[in-house]
C-alpha positions in Angstrom: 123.5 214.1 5.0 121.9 216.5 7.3 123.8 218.3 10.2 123.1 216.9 13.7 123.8 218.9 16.6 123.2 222.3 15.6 123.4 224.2 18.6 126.8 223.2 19.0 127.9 224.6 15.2 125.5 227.8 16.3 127.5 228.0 20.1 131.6 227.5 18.5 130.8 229.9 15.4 129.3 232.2 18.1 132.4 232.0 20.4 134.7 232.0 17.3 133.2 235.5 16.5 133.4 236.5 20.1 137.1 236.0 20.0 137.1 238.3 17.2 135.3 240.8 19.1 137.1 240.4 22.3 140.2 240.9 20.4 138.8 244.1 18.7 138.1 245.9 21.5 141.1 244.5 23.7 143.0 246.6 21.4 141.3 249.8 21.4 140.8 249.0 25.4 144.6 249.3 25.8 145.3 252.1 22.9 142.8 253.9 25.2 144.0 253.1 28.8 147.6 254.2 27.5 146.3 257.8 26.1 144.6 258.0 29.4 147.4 256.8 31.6 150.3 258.9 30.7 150.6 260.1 33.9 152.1 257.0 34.6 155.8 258.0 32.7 157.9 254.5 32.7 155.1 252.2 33.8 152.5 252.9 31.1 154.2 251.0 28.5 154.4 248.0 30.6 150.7 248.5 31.6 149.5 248.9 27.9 151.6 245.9 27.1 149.8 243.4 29.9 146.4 244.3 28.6 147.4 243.3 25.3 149.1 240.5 26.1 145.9 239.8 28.3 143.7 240.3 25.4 145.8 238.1 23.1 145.4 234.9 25.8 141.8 235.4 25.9 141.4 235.6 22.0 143.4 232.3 21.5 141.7 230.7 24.8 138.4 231.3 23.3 139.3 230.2 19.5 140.6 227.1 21.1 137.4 226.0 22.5 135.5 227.0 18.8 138.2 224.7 17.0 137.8 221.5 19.8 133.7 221.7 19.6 134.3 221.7 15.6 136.4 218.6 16.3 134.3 216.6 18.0 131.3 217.4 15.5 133.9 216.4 12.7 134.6 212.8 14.9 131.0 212.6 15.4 130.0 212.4 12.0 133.2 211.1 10.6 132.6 207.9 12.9 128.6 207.8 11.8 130.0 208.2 7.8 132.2 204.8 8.5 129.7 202.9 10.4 127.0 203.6 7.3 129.6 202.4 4.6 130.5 199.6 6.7 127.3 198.7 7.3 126.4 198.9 3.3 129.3 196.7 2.1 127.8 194.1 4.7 130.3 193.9 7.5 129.0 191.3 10.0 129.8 193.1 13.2 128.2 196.2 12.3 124.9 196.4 13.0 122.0 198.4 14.5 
């Protein structure tokens, strides 16, 4: 059975890899901005820990929206599998 919608399997593994990415260089973005902010004393652990958290919501934000496209490609041709074998074992209200 051939895929349909293939843009949308090319966009959600794109943004699924994005989130990996964003993730990546969230973390060396704060490792970084707390080497170069320890003028701050007190504060900088508090500022290093925002970004990360920050990073952290953006990473599971964006593999959110991957996983609900996969879902509704998974309905999509879960619900066109079912009509086809109903349709084969003759089911009256089935038709095309």
């Amino acid at each position: 059975m051939r895929k349909k919608y293939g843009s949308l399997h090319t966009i959600a593994g794109s943004i699924k890899i994005g989130a990996y990415i964003v993730l990546f260089f969230g973390i060396i973005a704060s490792i970084a901005l707390g080497v170069g902010l320890n003028s701050l004393g007190g504060y900088l652990a508090l500022v290093v820990l925002l970004s990360l958290i920050i990073t952290l919501i953006i990473f599971v934000i964006m593999l959110a929206i991957s996983a609900s496209i996969y879902v509704f490609l998974d309905t999509e041709q879960n619900t066109r599998q079912s009509a086809e074998l109903l349709k084969n074992m003759g089911h009256p209200k089935i038709t095309e």
